[in-house]
C-alpha positions as CSV (number, residue, x, y, z in Angstrom):
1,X,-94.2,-115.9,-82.0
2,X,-96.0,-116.3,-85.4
3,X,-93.8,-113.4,-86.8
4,X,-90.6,-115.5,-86.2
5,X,-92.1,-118.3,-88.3
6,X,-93.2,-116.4,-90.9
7,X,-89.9,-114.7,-90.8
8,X,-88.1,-118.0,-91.1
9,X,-90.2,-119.4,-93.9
10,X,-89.8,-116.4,-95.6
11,X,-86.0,-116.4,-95.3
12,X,-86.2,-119.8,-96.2
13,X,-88.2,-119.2,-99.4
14,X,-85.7,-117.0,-100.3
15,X,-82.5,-118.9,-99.8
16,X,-84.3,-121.6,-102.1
17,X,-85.0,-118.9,-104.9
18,X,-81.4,-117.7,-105.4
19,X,-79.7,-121.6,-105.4
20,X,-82.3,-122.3,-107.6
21,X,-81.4,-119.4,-109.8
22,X,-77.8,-119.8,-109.8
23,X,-78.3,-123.5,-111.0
24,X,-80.4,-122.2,-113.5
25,X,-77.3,-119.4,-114.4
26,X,-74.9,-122.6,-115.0
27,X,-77.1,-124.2,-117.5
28,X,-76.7,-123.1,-121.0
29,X,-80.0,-121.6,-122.9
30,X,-80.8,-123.1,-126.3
31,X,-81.0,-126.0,-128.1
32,X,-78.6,-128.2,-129.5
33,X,-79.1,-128.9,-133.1
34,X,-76.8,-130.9,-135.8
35,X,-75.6,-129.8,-139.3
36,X,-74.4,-131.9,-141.9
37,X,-71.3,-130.6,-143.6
38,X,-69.6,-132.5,-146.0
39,X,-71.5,-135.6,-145.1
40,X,-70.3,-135.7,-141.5
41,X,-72.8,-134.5,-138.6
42,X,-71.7,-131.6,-136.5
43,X,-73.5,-131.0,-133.3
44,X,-74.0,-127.0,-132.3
45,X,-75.7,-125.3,-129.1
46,X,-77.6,-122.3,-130.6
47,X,-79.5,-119.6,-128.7
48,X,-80.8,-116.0,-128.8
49,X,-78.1,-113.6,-127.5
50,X,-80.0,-109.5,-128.4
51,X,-82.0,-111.2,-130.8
52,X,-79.6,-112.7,-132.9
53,X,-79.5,-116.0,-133.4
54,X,-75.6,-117.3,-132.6
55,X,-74.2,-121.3,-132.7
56,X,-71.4,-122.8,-130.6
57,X,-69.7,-125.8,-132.3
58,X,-69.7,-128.6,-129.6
59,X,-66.8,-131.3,-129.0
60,X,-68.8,-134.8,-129.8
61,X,-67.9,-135.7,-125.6
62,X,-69.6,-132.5,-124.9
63,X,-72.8,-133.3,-126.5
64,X,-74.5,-135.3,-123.9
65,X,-73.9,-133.3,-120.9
66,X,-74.9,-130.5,-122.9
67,X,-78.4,-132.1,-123.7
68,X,-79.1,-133.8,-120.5
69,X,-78.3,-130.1,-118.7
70,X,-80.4,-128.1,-120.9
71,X,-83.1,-131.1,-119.9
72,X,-82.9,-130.0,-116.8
73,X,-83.6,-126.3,-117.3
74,X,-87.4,-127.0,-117.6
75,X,-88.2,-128.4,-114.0
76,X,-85.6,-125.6,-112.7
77,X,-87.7,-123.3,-113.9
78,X,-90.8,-125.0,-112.7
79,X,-89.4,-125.1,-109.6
80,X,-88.1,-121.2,-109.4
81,X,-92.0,-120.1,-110.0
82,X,-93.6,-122.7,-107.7
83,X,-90.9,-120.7,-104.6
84,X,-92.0,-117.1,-106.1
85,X,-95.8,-118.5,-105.7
């Protein structure tokens, strides 16, 4: 009987490792920074991509979803070790 539970939790542990991954796939890596260009402030995501650094111009209504998603990548990750543990 204590293989079935094992079995389960296991399974279980699993499941929660790849939602927790594909959340973490949907959230964009990097930082979002701003740049002044001719005295107007431009918001940009930029991240590591081969190890070049590239920059995405961002809409002004994108801005804060972008920020409060890539806030959320932290305790995702958190999360993703604590279910390999």
């Amino acid at each position: 009987m204590r293989y079935f539970e094992l079995l389960k939790e296991y399974k279980d542990l699993l499941h929660a490792d790849v939602q927790l991954r594909t959340q973490l796939q949907a959230i964009p890596k990097g930082y979002v920074t701003t740049k002044k260009i001719a005295g107007k402030d431009y918001c940009y995501l930029q991240y590591t991509v081969q190890g070049k650094k590239k920059s995405e111009y961002l809409r002004e209504e994108d801005v804060a979803s972008i920020r409060h998603a890539i806030a959320q990548r932290e305790p995702l990750k958190e999360q993703v070790e604590k279910v390999r543990k």
